[in-house]
C-alpha positions as CSV (number, residue, x, y, z in Angstrom):
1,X,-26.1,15.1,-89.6
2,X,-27.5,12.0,-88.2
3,X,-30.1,12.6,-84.9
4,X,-28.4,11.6,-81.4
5,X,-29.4,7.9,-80.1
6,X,-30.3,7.0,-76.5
7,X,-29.0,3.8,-76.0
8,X,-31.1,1.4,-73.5
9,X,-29.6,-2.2,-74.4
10,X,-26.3,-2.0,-72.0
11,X,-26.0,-1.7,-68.2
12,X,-26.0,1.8,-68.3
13,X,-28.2,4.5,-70.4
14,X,-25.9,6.2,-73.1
15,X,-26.1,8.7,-76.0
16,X,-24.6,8.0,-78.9
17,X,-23.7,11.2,-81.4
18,X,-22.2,10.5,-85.0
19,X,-20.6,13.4,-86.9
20,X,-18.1,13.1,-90.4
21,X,-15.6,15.6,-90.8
22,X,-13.8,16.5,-93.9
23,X,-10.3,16.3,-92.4
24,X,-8.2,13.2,-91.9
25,X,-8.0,11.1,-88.8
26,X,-4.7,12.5,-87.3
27,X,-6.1,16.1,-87.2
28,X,-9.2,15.1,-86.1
29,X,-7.6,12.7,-83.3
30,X,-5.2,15.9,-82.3
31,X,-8.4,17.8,-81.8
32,X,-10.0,15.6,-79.7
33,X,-7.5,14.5,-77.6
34,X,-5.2,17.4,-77.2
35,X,-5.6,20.2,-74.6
36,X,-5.3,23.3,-76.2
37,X,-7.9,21.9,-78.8
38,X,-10.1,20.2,-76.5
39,X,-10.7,23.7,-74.3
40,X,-12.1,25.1,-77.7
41,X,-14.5,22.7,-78.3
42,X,-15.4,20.3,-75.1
43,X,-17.3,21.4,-72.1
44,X,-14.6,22.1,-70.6
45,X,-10.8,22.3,-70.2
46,X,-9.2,19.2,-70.1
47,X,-5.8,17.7,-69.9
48,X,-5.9,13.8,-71.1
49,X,-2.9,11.4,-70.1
50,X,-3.2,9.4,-73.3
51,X,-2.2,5.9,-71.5
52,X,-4.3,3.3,-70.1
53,X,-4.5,4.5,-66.2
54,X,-3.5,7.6,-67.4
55,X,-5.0,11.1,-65.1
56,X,-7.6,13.0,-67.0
57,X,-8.0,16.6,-65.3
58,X,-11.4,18.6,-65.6
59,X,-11.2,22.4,-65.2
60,X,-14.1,24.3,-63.6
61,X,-15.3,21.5,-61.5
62,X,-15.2,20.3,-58.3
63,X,-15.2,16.8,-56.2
64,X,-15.3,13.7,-58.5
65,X,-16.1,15.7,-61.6
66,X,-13.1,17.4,-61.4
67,X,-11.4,14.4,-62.5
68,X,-11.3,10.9,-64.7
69,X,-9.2,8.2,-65.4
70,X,-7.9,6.9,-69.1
71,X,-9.4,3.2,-69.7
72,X,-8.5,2.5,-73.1
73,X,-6.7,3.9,-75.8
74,X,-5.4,3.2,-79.6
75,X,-4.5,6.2,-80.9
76,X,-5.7,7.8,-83.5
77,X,-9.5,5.5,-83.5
78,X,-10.0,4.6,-80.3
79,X,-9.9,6.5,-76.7
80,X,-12.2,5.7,-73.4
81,X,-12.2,7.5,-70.4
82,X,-13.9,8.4,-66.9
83,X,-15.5,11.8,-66.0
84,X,-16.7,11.5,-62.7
85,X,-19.1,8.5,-62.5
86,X,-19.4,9.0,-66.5
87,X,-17.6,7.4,-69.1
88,X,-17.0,8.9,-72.4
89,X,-15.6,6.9,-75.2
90,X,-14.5,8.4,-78.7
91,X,-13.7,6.4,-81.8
92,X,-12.5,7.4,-85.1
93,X,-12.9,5.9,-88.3
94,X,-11.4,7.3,-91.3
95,X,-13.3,7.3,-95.0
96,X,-11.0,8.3,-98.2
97,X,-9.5,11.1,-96.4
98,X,-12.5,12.0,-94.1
99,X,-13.2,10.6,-90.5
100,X,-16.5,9.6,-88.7
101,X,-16.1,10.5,-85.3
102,X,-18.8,8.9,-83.0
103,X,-18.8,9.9,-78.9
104,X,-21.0,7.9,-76.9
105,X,-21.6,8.9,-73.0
106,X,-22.6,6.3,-70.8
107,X,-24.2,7.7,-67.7
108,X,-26.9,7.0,-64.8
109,X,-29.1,10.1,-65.1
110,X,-31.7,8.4,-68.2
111,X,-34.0,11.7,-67.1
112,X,-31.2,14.0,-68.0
113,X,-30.2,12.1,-71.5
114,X,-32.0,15.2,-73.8
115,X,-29.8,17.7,-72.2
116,X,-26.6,15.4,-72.5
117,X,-27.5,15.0,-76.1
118,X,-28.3,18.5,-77.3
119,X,-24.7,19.8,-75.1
120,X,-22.9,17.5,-77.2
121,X,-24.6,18.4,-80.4
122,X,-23.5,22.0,-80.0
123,X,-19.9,20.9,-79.1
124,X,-19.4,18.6,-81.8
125,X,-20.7,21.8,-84.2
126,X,-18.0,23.4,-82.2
127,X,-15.5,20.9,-83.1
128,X,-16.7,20.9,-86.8
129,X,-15.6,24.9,-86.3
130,X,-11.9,23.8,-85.2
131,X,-11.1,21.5,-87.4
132,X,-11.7,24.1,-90.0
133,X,-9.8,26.8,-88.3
134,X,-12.5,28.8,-87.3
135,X,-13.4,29.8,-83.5
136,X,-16.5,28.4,-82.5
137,X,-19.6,30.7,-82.0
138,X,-21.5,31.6,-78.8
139,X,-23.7,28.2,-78.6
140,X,-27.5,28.7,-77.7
141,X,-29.6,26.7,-74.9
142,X,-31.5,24.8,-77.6
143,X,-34.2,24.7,-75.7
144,X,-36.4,23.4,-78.7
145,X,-34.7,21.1,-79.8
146,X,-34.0,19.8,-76.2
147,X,-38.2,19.1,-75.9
148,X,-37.9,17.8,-79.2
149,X,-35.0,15.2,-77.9
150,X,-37.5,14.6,-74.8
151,X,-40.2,13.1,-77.1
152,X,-38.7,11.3,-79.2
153,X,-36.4,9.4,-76.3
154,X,-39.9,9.3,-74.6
155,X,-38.1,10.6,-71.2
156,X,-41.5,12.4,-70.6
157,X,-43.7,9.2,-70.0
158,X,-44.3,8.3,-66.1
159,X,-42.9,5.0,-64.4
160,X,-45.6,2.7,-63.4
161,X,-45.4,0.3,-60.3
162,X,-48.2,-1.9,-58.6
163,X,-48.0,-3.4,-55.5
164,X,-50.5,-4.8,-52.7
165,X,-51.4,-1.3,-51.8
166,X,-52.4,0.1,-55.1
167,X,-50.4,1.4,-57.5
168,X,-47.3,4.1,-58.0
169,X,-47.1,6.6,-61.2
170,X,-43.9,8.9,-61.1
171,X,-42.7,11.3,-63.5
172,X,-39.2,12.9,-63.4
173,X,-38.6,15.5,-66.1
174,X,-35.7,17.8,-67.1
175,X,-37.0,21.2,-67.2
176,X,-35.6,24.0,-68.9
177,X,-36.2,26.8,-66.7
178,X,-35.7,27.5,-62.7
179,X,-37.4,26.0,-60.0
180,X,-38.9,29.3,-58.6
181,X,-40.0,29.4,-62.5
182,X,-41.5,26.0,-62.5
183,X,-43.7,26.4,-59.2
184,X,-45.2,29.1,-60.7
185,X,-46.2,27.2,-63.5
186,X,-47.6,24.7,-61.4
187,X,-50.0,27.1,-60.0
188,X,-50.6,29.2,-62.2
189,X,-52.7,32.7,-62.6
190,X,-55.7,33.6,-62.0
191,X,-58.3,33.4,-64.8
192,X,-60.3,36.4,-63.9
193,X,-57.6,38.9,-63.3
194,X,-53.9,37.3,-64.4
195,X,-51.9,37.8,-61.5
196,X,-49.7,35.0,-60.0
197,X,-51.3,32.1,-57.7
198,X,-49.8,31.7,-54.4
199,X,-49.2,27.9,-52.9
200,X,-52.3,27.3,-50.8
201,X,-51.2,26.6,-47.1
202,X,-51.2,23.2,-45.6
203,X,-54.8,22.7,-44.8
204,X,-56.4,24.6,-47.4
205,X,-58.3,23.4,-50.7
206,X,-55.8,23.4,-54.0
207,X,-57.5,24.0,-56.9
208,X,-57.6,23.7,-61.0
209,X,-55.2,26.1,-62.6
210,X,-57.7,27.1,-65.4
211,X,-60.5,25.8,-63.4
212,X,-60.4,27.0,-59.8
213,X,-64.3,25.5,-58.9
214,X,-63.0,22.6,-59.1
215,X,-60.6,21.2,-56.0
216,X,-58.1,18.9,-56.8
217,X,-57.0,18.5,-52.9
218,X,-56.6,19.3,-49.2
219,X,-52.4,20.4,-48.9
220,X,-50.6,18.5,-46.8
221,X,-47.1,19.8,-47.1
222,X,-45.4,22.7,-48.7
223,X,-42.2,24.0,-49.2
224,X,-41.8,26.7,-51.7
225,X,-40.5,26.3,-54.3
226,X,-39.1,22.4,-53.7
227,X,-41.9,20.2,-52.6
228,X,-46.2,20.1,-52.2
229,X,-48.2,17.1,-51.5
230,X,-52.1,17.1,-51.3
231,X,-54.7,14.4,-50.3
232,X,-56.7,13.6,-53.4
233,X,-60.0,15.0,-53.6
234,X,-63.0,12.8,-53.9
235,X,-63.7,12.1,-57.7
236,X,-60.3,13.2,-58.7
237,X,-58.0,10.5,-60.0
238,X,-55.4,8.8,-57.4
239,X,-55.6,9.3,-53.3
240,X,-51.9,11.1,-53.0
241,X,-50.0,13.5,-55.1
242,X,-46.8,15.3,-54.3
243,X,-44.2,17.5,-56.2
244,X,-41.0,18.1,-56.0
245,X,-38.3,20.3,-57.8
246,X,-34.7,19.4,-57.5
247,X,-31.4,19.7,-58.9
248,X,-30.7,19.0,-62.5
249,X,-28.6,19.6,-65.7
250,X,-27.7,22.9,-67.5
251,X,-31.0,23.2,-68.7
252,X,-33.1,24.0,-65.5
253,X,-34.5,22.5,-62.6
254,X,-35.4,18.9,-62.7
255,X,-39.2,18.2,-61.9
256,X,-40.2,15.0,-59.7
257,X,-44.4,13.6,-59.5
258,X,-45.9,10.8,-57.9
259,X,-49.0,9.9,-57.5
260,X,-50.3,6.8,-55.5
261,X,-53.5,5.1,-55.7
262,X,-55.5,2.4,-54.9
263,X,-58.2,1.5,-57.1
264,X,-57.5,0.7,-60.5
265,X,-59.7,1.7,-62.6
266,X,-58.3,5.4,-61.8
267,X,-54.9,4.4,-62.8
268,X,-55.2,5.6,-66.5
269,X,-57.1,8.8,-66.0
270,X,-54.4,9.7,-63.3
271,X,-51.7,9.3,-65.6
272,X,-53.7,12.1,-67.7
273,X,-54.5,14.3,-65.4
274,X,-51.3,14.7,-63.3
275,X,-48.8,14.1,-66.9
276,X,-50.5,15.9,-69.6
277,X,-52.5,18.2,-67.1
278,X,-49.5,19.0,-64.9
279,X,-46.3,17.9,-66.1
280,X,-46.8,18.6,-69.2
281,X,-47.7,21.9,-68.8
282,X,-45.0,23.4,-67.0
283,X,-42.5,21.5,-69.5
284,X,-44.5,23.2,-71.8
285,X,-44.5,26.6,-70.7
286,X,-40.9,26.7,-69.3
287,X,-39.7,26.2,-73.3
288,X,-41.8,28.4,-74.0
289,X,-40.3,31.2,-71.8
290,X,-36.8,30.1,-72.4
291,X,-37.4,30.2,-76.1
């Protein structure tokens, strides 16, 4: 089984997933192409007009996702298609009886390219199921090997901008648990006694997680559990931190940091302290649960 590729050299991010199958091309095009197959195996239901132009219908979803156009098609080695603002494209290529079958998904969402990666690993082991005439199993979250997929895409270092003002670190990571989950994380419990932090209140000090002497902050805006912001604390690193928790794949909530600064010499140590000392952490943790 060859590892999933994030693909970075095109316009758009993609991942690239290679499986071989021990059955010829034809049954291996029927099962990706045809409806009754594709419902077995694909994330969801779908009903593909095999023609360029041709309607592709989505069931279970709503809006633009509910629907995709046919781009190209060469049956049995080649089809292309839209899902929404995706494109998937699927090409066959058969060896002495056997056929590699490689999907690549070109998207927008680079932050969400583990969790696109590890749902199509599990559906092409549910394909490798149809094609030998077995039902595919219940498939699991992969939450492991999702964090594994994070790494080694590096999806979980921070974008770094300078400008006249300073500079600009943000982070933006997949999570795989909740957002209520996640802003628990952030704060943490308390060291003497275990029980749950609460989000100070605009005004008040925030402090360390595991060190609460120390003040991080004054809060400056919070709205549980989607967004706090704090001014920077004197010998901490940056002047301006806030968090948010949005919307984001299957996986869980999708986790959004920035941190602004002026001077610097603080630029390195605040990529530390609010990554690995922060986003890092509740990545870390939420596996952990969901594991």
């Amino acid at each position: 089984m060859n590892d999933p590729e994030l693909l970075t050299d095109r316009e758009r991010p993609a991942i690239r997933v290679e499986r071989r199958y021990e059955h010829p091309i034809d049954r291996v095009w029927r099962a990706v192409t045809a409806a009754e197959h594709l419902a077995q195996w694909f994330p969801a239901a779908a009903e593909i007009d095999l023609r360029p132009g041709g309607p592709v219908r989505f069931d279970g979803f709503e809006d633009d996702a509910a629907s995709g156009r046919v781009l190209e098609v060469d049956p049995p080695r080649y089809l292309s298609f839209t899902w929404g603002d995706d494109r998937l494209e699927f090409e066959l290529h058969e060896r002495d009886g056997r056929t590699d079958f490689v999907l690549t998904h070109h998207f927008d969402d680079r932050a969400g390219a583990a969790s696109f990666a590890t749902g199509w690993e599990t559906c092409l082991a549910g394909l490798g199921e149809v094609l030998a005439g077995a039902e595919p199993g219940e498939p699991g979250r992969s939450v492991e090997r999702h964090e594994e997929l994070v790494a080694r895409f590096r999806l979980d270092r921070p974008e770094v901008t300078r400008g006249g003002t300073g500079w600009h670190v943000r982070f933006e990571r997949q999570l795989t648990c909740p957002a209520e989950t996640a802003w628990d994380l952030f704060f943490g419990s308390d060291p003497a006694g275990g029980e749950r932090r609460r989000a100070p209140a605009v005004g008040e000090e925030f402090r360390a997680r595991e060190t609460p002497e120390v003040v991080l902050g004054t809060v400056t805006e919070v709205d549980a559990p989607r967004t706090f912001a704090f001014k920077v604390a004197d010998g901490e690193p940056g002047d301006a931190v806030r968090l948010r928790l949005g919307e984001g794949t299957g996986h869980g909530a999708r986790l959004f940091l920035e941190v602004r600064g002026g001077e610097e010499a603080e630029l390195d140590r605040a990529v530390d302290r609010w990554g690995a000392g922060a986003v890092a952490h509740v990545a870390r943790e939420a596996a952990r649960l969901a594991a």
